[in-house]
SEMAR-546202 format. One record per atom (N, C-alpha, C): residue number from 1; residue in three letters; chain; y, z, x. Coordinates in Angstrom, 3 decimals. Atoms other than C-alpha are relative to their C-alpha. Layout:
// SEMAR-546202
(NUM, "ala", "A", (Y, Z, X));
...
***
This chain:
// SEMAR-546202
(1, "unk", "A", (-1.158, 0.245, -0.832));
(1, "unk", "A", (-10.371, 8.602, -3.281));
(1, "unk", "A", (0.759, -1.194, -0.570));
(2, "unk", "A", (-0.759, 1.034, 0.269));
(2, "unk", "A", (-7.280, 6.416, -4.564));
(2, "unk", "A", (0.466, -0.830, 0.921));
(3, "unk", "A", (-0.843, 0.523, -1.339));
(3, "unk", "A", (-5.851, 3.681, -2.616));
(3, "unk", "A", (1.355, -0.549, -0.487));
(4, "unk", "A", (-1.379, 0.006, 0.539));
(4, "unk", "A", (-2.655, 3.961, -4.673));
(4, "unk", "A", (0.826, 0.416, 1.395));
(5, "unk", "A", (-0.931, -0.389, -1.055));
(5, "unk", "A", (0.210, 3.927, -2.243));
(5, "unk", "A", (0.738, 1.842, -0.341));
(6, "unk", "A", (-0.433, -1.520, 0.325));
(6, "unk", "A", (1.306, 7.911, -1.631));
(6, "unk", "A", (1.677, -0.332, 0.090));
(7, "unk", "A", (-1.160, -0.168, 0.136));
(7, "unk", "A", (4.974, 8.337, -2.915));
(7, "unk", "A", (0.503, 1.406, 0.201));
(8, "unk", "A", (-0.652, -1.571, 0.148));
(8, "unk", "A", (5.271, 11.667, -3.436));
(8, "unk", "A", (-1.059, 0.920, -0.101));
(9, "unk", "A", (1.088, -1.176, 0.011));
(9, "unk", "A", (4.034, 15.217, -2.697));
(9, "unk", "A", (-1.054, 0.455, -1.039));
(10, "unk", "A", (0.248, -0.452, 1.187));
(10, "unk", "A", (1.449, 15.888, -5.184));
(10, "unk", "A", (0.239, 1.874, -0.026));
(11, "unk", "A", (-0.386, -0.788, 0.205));
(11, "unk", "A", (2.242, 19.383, -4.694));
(11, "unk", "A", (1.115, 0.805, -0.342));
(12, "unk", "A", (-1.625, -0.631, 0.699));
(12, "unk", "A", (6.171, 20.047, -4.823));
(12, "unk", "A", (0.656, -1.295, -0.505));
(13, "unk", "A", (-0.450, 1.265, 0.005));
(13, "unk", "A", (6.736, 16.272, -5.698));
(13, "unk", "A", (0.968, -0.227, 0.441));
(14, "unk", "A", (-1.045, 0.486, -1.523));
(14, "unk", "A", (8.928, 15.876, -2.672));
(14, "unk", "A", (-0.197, -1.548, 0.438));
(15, "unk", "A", (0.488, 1.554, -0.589));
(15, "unk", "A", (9.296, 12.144, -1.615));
(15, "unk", "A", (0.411, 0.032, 1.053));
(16, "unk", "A", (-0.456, -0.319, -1.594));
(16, "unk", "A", (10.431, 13.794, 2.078));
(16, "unk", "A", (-1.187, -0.027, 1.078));
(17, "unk", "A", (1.397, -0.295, -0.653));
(17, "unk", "A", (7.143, 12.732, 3.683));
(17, "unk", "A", (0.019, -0.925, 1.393));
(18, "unk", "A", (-0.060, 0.563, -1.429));
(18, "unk", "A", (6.804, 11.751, 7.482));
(18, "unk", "A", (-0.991, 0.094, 0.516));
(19, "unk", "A", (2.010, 0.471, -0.793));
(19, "unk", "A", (3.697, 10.320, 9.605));
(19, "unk", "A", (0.822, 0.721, 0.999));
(20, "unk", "A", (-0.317, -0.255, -1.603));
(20, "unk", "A", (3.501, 11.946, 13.145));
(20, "unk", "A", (-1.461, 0.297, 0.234));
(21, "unk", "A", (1.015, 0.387, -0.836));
(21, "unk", "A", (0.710, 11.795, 15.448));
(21, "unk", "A", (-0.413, 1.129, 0.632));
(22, "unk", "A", (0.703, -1.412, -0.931));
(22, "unk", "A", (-1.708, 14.939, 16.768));
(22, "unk", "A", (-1.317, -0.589, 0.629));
(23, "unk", "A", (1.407, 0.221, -0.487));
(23, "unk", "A", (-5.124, 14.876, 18.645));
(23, "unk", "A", (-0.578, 1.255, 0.290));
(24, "unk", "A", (0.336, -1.021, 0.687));
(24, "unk", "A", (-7.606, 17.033, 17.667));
(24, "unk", "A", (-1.447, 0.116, 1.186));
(25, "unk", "A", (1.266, 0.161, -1.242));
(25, "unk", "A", (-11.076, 17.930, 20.568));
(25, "unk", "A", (-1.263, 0.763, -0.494));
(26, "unk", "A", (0.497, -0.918, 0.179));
(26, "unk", "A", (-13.897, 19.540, 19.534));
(26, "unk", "A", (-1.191, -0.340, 1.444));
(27, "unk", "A", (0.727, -0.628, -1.484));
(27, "unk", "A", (-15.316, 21.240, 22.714));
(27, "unk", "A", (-1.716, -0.539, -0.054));
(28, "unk", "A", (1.544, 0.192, -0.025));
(28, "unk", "A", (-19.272, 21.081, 21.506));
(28, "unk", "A", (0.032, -1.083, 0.280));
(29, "unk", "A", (0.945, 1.145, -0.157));
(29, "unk", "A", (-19.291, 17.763, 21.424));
(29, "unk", "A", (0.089, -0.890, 1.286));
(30, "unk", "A", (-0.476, 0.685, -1.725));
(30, "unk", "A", (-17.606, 16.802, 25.163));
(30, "unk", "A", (0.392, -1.798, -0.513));
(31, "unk", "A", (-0.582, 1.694, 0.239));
(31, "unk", "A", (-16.267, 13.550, 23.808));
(31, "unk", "A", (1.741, -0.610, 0.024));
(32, "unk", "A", (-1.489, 0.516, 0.035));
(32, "unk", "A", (-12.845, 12.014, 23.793));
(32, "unk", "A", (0.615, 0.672, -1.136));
(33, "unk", "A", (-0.556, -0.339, 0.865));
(33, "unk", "A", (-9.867, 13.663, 21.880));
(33, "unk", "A", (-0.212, -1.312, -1.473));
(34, "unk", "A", (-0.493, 0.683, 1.387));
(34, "unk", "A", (-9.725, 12.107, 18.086));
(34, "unk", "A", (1.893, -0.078, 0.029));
(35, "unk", "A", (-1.158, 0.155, 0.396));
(35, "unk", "A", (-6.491, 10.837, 17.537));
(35, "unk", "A", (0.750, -0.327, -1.526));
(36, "unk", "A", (0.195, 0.231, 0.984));
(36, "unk", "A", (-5.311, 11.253, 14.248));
(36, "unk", "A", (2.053, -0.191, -0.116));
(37, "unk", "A", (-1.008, 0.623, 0.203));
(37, "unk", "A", (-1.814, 9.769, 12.514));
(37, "unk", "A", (-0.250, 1.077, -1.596));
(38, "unk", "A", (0.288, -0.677, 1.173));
(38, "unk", "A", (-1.101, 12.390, 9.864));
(38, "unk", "A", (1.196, -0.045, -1.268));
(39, "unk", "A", (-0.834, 0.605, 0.924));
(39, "unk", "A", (1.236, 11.624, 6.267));
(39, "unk", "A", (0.489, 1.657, -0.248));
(40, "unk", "A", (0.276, -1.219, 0.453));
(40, "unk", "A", (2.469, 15.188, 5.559));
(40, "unk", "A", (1.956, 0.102, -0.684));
(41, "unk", "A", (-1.088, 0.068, 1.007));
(41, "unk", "A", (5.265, 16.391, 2.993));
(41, "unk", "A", (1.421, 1.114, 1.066));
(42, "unk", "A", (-0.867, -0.991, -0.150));
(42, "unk", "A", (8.381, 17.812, 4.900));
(42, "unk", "A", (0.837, 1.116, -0.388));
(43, "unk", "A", (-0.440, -0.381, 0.614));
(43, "unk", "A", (9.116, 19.746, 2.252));
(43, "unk", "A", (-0.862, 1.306, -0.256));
(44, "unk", "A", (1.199, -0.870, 0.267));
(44, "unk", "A", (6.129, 21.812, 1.520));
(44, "unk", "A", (-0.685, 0.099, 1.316));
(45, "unk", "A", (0.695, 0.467, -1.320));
(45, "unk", "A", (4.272, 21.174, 4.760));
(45, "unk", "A", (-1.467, -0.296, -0.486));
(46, "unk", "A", (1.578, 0.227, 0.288));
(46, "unk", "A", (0.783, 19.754, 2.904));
(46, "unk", "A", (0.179, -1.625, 0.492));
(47, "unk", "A", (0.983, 0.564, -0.532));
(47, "unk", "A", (-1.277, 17.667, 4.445));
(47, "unk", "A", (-0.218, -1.641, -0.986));
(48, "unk", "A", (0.003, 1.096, 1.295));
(48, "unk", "A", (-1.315, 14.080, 2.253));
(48, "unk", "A", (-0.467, -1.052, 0.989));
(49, "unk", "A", (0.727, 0.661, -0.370));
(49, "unk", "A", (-3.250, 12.190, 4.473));
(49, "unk", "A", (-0.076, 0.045, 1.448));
(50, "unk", "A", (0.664, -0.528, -1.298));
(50, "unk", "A", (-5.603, 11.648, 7.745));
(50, "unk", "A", (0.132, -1.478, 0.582));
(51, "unk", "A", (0.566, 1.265, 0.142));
(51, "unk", "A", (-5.887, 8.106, 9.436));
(51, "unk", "A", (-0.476, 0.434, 1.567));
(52, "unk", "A", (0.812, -0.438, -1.467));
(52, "unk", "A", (-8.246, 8.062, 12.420));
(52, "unk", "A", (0.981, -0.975, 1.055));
(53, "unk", "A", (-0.730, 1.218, -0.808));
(53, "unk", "A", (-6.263, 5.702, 15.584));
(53, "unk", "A", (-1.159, -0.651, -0.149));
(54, "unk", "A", (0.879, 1.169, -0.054));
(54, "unk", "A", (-9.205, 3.486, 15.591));
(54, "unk", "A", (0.019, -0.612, -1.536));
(55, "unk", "A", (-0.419, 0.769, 1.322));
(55, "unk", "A", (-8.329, 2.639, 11.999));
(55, "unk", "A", (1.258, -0.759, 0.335));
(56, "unk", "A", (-1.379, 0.587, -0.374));
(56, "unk", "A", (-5.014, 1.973, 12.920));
(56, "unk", "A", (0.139, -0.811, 1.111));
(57, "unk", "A", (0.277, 0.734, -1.509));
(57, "unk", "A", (-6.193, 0.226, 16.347));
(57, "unk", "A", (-0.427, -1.324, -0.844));
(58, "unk", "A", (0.524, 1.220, 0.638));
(58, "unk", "A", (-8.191, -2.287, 14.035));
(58, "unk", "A", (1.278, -0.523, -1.357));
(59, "unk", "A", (-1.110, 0.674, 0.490));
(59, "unk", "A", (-5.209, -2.894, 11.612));
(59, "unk", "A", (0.443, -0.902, 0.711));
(60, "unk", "A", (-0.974, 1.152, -0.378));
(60, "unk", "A", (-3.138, -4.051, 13.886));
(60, "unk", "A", (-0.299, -0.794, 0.731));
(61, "unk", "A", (0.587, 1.294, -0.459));
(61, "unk", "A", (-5.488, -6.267, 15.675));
(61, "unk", "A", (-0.139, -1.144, -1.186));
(62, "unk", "A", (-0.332, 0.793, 1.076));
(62, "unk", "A", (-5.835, -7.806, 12.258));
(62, "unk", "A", (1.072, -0.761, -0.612));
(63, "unk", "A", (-1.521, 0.399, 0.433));
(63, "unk", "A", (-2.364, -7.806, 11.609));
(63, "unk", "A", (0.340, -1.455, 1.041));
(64, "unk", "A", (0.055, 1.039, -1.021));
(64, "unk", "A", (-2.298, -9.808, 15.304));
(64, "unk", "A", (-0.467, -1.126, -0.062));
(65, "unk", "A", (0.816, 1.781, 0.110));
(65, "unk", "A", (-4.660, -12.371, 14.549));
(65, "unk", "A", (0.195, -0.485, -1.267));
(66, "unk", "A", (-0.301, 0.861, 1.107));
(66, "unk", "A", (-3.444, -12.825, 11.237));
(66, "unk", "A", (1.440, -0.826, 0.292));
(67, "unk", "A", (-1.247, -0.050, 0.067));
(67, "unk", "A", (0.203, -12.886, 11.927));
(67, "unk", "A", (0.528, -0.373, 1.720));
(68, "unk", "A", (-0.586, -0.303, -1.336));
(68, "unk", "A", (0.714, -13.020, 15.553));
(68, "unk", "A", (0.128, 0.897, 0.583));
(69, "unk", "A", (-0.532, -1.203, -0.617));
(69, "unk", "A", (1.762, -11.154, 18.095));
(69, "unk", "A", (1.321, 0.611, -0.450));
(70, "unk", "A", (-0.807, -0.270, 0.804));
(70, "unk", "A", (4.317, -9.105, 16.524));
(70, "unk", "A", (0.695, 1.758, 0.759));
(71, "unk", "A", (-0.744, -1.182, -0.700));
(71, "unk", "A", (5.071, -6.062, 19.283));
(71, "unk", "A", (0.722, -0.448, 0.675));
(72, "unk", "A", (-0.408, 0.446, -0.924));
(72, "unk", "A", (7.346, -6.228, 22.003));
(72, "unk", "A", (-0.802, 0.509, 1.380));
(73, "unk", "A", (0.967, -0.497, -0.936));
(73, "unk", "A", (5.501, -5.821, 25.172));
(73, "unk", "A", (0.889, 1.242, 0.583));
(74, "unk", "A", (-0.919, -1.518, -0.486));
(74, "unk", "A", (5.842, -2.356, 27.324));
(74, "unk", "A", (1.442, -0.467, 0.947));
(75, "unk", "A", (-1.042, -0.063, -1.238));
(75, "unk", "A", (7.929, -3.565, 30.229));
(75, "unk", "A", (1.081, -0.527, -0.789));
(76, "unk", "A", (-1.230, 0.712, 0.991));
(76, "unk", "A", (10.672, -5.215, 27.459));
(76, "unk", "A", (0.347, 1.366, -0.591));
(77, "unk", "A", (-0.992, -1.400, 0.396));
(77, "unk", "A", (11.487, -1.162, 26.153));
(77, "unk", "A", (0.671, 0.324, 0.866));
***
């Protein structure tokens, strides 16, 4: 696995690529949906990356205690 930043599709080398957010359940196991944040090529529609939310939950606590608080809170949208 690279941790080269993704530019472009490796399949139609499209640089038209957009994150959006699904949640995924699997029944057997009766546990909380997975929430996954997915990188995918609008062009082709492949799949170019997975990130779990609890990856992305611990970023930006990191980001927080490195940097500050850096959202705007809910009741300020």
């Amino acid at each position: 696995m690279s941790n080269a930043p993704i530019e472009k599709c490796p399949e139609c080398e499209s640089q038209d690529l957009t994150w959006d957010v699904t949640s995924r359940v699997d029944q057997s196991l009766h546990v909380r949906p997975r929430v996954l944040a997915v990188l995918g090529c609008n062009e082709c529609s492949e799949t170019l990356a997975l990130i779990d939310s609890d990856v992305i939950a611990n970023f930006l606590n990191e980001e927080r205690t490195e940097h500050g608080h850096f959202l705007e809170s809910a009741d300020r949208q």
